[in-house]
VOGU-3710 file (C-alpha; in Angstrom, 3 decimals, decimal comma):
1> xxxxxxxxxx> 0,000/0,000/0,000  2,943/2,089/1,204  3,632/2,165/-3,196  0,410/3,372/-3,744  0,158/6,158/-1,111  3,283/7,392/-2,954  2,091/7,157/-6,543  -1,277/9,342/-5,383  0,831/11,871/-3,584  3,384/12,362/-6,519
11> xxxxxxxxxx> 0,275/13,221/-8,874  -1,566/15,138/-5,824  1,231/17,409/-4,755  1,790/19,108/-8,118  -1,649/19,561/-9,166  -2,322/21,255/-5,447  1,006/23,264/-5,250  -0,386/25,166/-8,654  -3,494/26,050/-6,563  -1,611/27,192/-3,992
21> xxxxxxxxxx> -2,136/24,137/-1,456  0,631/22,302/0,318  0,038/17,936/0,271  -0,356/17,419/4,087  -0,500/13,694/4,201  -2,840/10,646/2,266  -4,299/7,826/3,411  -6,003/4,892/2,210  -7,774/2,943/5,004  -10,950/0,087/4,801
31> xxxxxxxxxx> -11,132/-2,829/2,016  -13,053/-3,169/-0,713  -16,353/-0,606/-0,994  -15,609/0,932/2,449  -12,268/2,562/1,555  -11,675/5,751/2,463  -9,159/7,940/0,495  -8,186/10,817/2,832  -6,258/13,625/1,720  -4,702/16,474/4,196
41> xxxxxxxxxx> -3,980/19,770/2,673  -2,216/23,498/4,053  -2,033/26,589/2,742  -0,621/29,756/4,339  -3,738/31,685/6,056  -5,394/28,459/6,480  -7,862/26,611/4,452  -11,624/27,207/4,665  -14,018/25,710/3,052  -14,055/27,228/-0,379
51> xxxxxxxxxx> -10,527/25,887/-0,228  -11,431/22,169/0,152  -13,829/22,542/-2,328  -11,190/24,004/-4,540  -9,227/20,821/-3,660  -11,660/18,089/-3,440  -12,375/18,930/-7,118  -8,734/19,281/-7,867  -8,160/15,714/-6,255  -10,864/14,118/-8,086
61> xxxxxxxxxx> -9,850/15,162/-11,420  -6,144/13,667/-10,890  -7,907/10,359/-9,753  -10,620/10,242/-12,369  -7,990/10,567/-14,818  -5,476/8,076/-13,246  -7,921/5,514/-12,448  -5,166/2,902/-11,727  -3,577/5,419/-8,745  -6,842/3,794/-6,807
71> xxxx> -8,727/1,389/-8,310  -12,122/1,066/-7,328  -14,780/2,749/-5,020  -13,063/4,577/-2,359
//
C-alpha cells in the first residue's frame, strides 16, 4: 500500500502546489467498498471551506484521470 500512497501523492502534490495548497499527508484505510481515500492539505492563512472545495475537485480530477492510482470505489 505504502507504493500506492506514494504514486497518489506524486500526482496530488503538483496539481495542489499550482493552486496554492501544500500535500499534508494521504491515506487509504478500509477494504473493498468501504475505503476511504483521505487527503490532508495546508495553505498559508489556512484553508476554509471554499478551499477544500477548490481541492476536493482538484483531487478528483487527478484520480478520475489516473484511475489505476486507486482502483475502485473509495
Amino acid at each position: 500500500m505504502t507504493e500506492r500512497i506514494e504514486a497518489v501523492e506524486r500526482a496530488l502534490s503538483a496539481v495542489l502546489a499550482r493552486r496554492g495548497y501544500e500535500l499534508f499527508d494521504v491515506t487509504l484505510t478500509g477494504q473493498g467498498k468501504s475505503r476511504v481515500l483521505r487527503v490532508a492539505i495546508d495553505r498559508e492563512g489556512g484553508v476554509d471551506l471554499d478551499a477544500i472545495t477548490d481541492a476536493t475537485e482538484a483531487v478528483s480530477e487527478v484520480l478520475d484521470l489516473e484511475e489505476s492510482l486507486v482502483p475502485g470505489p473509495y
